[in-house]
N, C-alpha and C positions, 0 to 999 in steps of 0.2 A: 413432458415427453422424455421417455429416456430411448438411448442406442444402446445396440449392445454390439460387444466388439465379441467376432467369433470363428477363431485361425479358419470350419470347416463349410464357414458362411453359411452355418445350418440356422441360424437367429432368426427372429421371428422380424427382427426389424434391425439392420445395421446403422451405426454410426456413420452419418456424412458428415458432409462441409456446414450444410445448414444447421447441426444439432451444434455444431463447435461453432457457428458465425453465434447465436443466441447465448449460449452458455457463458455464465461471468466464472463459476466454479464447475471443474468434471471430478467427476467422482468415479474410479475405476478401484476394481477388487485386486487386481495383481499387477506386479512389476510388468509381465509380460502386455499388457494391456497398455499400461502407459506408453512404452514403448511402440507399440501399433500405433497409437495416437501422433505422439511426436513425428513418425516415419512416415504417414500417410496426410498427416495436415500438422508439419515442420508452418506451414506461411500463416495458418490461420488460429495458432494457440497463441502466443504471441497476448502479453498482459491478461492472459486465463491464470486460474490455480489450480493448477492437474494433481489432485489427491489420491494416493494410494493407500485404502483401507485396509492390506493385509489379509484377504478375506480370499480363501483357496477355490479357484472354481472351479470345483467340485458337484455343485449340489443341480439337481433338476429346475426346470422354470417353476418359479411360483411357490419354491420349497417352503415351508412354513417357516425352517429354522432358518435358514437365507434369510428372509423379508427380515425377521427379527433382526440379526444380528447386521444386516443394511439399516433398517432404522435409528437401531443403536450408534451404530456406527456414524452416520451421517449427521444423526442430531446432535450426538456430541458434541461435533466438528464445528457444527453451524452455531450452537450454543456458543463455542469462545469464538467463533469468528466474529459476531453478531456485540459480543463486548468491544 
């Protein structure tokens, strides 16, 4: 399941406390994002790894080049994490 974090609360599904109690790793596309995270659930990240992939959010839900470049991104990540 993911959340999405989004300034105009227009998302399809927000980011709670539940998606951060389950989550061992979060995965957000911009600094701006992380920082929501930190400022809204400061009690409950806490031994999480809050990763920032760089990734402009820019693109529409479901963008084709988005999912790529989230996949990409992600599997990377979990690849050397995973060694």
């Amino acid at each position: 399941m993911f959340g999405q974090i989004d300034s105009d609360l227009s998302a399809r599904k927000l980011i709670n406390s539940i998606d951060i109690h389950w989550s061992d790793i979060i995965f957000v596309m911009e600094d701006k994002h992380k920082s929501y995270i930190t400022d809204h659930f400061r009690d409950q990240i806490n031994n999480k790894r809050l990763i920032v992939l760089d990734i402009p959010d820019e693109y529409q839900y479901m963008d084709d080049e988005l999912i790529k470049w989230l996949t990409e991104s992600v599997n990377a990540y979990l690849l050397q994490y995973m060694r």
